[in-house]
C-alpha positions in Angstrom: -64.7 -10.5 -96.2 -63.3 -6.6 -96.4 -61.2 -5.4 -94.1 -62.0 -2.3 -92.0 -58.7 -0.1 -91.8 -58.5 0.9 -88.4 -57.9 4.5 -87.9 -55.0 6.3 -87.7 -53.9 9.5 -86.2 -53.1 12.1 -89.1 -49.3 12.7 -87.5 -48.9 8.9 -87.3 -48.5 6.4 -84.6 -45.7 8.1 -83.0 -47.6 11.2 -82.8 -50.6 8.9 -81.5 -48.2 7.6 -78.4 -46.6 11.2 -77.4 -49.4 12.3 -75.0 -48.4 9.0 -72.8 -44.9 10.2 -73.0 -45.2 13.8 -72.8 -47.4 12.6 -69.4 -43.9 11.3 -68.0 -42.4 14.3 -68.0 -42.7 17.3 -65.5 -43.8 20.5 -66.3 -42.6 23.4 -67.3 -38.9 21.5 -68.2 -35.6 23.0 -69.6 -33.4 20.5 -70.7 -30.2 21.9 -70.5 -30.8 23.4 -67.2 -31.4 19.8 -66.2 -28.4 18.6 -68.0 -26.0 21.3 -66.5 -27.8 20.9 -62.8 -26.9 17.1 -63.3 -23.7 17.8 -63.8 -22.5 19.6 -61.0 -24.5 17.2 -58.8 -22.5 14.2 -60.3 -19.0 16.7 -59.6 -19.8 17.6 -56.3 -19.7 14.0 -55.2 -16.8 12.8 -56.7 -12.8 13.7 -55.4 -11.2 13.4 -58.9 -12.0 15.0 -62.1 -13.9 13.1 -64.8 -13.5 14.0 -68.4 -17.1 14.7 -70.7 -16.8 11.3 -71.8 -16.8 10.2 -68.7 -19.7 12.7 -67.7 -21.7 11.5 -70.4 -20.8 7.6 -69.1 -21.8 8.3 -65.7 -25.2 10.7 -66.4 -26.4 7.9 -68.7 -26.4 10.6 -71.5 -24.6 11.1 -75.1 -21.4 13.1 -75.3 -23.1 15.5 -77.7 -25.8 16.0 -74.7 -23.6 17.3 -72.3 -20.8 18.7 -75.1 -22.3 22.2 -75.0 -23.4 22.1 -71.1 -19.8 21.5 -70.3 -18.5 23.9 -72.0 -21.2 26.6 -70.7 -20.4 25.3 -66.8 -16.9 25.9 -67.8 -17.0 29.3 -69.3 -19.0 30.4 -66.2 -16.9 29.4 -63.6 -19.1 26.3 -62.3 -16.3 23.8 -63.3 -13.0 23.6 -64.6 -9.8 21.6 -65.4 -6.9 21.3 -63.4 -3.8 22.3 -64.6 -2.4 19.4 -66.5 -5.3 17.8 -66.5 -8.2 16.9 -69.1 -10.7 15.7 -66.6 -13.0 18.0 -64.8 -14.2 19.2 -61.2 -16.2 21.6 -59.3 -14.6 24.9 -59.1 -15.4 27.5 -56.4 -17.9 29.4 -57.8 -20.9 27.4 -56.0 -18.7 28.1 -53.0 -19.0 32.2 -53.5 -22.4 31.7 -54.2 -23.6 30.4 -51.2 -21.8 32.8 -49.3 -23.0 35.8 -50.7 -26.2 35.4 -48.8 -25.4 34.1 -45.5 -27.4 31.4 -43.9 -28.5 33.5 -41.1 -29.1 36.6 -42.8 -31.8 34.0 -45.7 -33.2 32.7 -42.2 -34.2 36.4 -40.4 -35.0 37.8 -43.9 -37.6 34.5 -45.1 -38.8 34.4 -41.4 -39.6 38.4 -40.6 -42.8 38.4 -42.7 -44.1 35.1 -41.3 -43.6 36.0 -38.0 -45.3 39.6 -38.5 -48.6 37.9 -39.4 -48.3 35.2 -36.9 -48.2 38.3 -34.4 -50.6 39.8 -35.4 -52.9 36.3 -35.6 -51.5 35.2 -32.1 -51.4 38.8 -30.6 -48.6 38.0 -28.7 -44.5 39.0 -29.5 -42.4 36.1 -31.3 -38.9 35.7 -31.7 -36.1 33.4 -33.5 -33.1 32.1 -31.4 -30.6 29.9 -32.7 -27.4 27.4 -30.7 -24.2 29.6 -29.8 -22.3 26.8 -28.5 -23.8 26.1 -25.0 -26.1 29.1 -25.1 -28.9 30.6 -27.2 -29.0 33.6 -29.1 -32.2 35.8 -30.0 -31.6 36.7 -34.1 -34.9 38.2 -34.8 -37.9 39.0 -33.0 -41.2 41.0 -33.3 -43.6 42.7 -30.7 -46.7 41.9 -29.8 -49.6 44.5 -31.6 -51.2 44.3 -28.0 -50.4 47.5 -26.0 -48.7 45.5 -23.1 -46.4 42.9 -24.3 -43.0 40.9 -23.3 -40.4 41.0 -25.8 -36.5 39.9 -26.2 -33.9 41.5 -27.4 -32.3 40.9 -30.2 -29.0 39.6 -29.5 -29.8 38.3 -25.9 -28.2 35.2 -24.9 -28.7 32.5 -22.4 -27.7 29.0 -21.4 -29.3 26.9 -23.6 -30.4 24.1 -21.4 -32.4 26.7 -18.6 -35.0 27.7 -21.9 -37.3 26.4 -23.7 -35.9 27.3 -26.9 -32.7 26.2 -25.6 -33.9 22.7 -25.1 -35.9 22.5 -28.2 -32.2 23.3 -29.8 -30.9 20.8 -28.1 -33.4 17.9 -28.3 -33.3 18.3 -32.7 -29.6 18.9 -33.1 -27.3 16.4 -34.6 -25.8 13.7 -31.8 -22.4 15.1 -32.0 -23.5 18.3 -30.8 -26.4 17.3 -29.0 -24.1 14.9 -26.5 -21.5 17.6 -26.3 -23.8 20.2 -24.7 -25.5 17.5 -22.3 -21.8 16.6 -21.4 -20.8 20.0 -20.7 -24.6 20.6 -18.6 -23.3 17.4 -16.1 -20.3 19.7 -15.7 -21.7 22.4 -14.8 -24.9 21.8 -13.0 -25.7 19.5 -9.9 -26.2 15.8 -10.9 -30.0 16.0 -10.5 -31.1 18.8 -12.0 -28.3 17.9 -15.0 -30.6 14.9 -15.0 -34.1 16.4 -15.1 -32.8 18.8 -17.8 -31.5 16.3 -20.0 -34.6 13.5 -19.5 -37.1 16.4 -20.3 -35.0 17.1 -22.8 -36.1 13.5 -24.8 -39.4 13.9 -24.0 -39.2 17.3 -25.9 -38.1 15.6 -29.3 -41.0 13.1 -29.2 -43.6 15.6 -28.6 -42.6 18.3 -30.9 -42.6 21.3 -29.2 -41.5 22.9 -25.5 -43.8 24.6 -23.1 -43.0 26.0 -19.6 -44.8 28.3 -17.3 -42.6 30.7 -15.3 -39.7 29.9 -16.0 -37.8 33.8 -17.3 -40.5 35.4 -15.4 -43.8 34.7 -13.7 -46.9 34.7 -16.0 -45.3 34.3 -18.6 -46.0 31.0 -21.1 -42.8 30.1 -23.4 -44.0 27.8 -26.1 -41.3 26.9 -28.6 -41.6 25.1 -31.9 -38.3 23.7 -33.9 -37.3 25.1 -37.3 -36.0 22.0 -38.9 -34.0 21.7 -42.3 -33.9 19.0 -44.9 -32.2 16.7 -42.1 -34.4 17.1 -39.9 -32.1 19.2 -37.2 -33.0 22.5 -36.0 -31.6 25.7 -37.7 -33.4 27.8 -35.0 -36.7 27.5 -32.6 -39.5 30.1 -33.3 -40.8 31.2 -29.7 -44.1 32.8 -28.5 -43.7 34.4 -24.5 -47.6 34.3 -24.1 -48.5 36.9 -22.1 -52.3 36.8 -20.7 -54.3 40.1 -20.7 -57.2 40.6 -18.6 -59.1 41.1 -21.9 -57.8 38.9 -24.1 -58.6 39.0 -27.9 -56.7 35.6 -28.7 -57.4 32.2 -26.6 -53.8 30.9 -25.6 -54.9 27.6 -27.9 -55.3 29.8 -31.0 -51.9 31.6 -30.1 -50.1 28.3 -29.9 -51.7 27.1 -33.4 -50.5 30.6 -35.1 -47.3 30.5 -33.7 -47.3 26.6 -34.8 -48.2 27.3 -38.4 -46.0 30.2 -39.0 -43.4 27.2 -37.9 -44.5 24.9 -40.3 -44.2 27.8 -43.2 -40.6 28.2 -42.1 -39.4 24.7 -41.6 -40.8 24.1 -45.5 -39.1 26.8 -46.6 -35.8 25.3 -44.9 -36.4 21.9 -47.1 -37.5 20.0 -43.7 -41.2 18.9 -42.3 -42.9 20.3 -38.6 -43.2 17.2 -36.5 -46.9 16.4 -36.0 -48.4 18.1 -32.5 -51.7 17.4 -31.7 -53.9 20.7 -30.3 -54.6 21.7 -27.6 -50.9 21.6 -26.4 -50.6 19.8 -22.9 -50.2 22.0 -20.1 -47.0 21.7 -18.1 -47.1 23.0 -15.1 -45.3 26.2 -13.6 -42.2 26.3 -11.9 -39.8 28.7 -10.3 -36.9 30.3 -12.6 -34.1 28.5 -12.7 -30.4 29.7 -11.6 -29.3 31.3 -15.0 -25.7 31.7 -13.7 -23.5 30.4 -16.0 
């Protein structure tokens, strides 16, 4: 009986088997980017320099793979040797980097444009406050395209724990911080209302969000979302004062979703993820302004 060839791609098999590799691989790649972003991952965690052998060992890779990214990194200013020694570490150049655009300065300047349209979607003023030890700071804010509106200053500064921002701060920061403002509110405020503050606190962290009626001045609706980073702690709150017209263009539900999503566009851009809140936000109910001495 004659045998049938079976086909044969013209490159041959391995050319026949790439597309199920090539499918592996992310797009768009640069491998010596990758090679040289490796490597200062792998040096930022370690305390003591590593020679390229040693580089190559540890990334899994050849020593004529990272050869030439070494020596780029080190010509740069990304890496270098100490004196007297072969083996390499992370210099301070990542260091400079960083701090040539200032955390708070890429926060106000990624945020102004998201909170402009949310303005104008929520037709209401929003603005960014962020922890100052005990107290909150407004960093950025924008008014209301409405032609009555409430607004905050930039700069203005409160007690954390008497705001909703303030409490939203509180309720996503780390525990360190988080028990050392509580600590100082049982200080500082009667033993009841310390308590109140601090149990409505919790609650805050498992619904999301913060909403209070009256509480800077009457009429007026704070509702606060956290701006979370890749930790999941909050950088800063995002807060709408909804103030009601007697025409209003924009429900207070379709406010509260705007000022939700513009959020949500923030927090991603941070590297962390908007806690789910289910719509339409439950009403708390209002209350008199709280003692803001102190």
């Amino acid at each position: 009986m004659a045998k049938i060839a079976t086909p044969r791609s013209p490159a041959g098999d391995k050319a026949a088997e790439r597309p199920s590799v090539k499918s592996e691989k992310q797009p768009y790649g640069a491998p010596a980017l990758e090679k040289g972003l490796d490597i200062l991952e792998l040096l930022a965690g370690l305390s003591h320099g590593v020679t390229q052998s040693e580089i190559a060992q540890l990334l899994g890779r050849s020593l004529q793979e990272v050869y030439r990214v070494v020596m780029v990194l080190e010509r740069r200013g990304f890496i270098q040797r100490r004196p007297g020694e072969d083996g390499y570490c992370l210099a301070n150049r990542m260091y400079e980097l960083a701090h040539l655009y200032p955390p708070l300065a890429r926060l106000v300047d990624m945020a102004t444009p998201l909170m402009n349209a949310a303005s104008v979607t929520a037709d209401q003023a929003l603005h960014i406050a962020i922890l100052d030890t005990t107290f909150i700071r407004v960093v950025a804010q924008v008014d209301s395209p409405a032609p009555l509106g409430f607004r905050l200053r930039v700069g203005t500064k409160n007690p954390a724990m008497t705001t909703s921002s303030g409490r939203l701060l509180v309720a996503f920061q780390r525990p360190a911080i988080k028990d050392w403002i509580l600590e100082d509110l049982r200080r500082t405020r009667p033993a009841d209302e310390a308590e109140g503050l601090i149990l409505r606190t919790e609650k805050i962290r498992t619904r999301g969000y913060e909403m209070v009626t009256g509480e800077g001045l009457q009429g007026i609706t704070d509702v606060s979302f956290p701006l979370l980073d890749s930790t999941g702690h909050a950088q800063a709150v995002l807060t709408m004062p909804f103030l009601p017209a007697a025409r209003q263009k924009v429900s207070f539900e379709a406010a509260c979703q705007a000022t939700f999503e513009a959020a949500r566009k923030m927090t991603g851009a941070l590297g962390g993820r908007q806690p789910e809140v289910r719509f339409p936000l439950a009403r708390i109910a209002a209350k008199r302004p709280p003692d803001r001495a102190g």
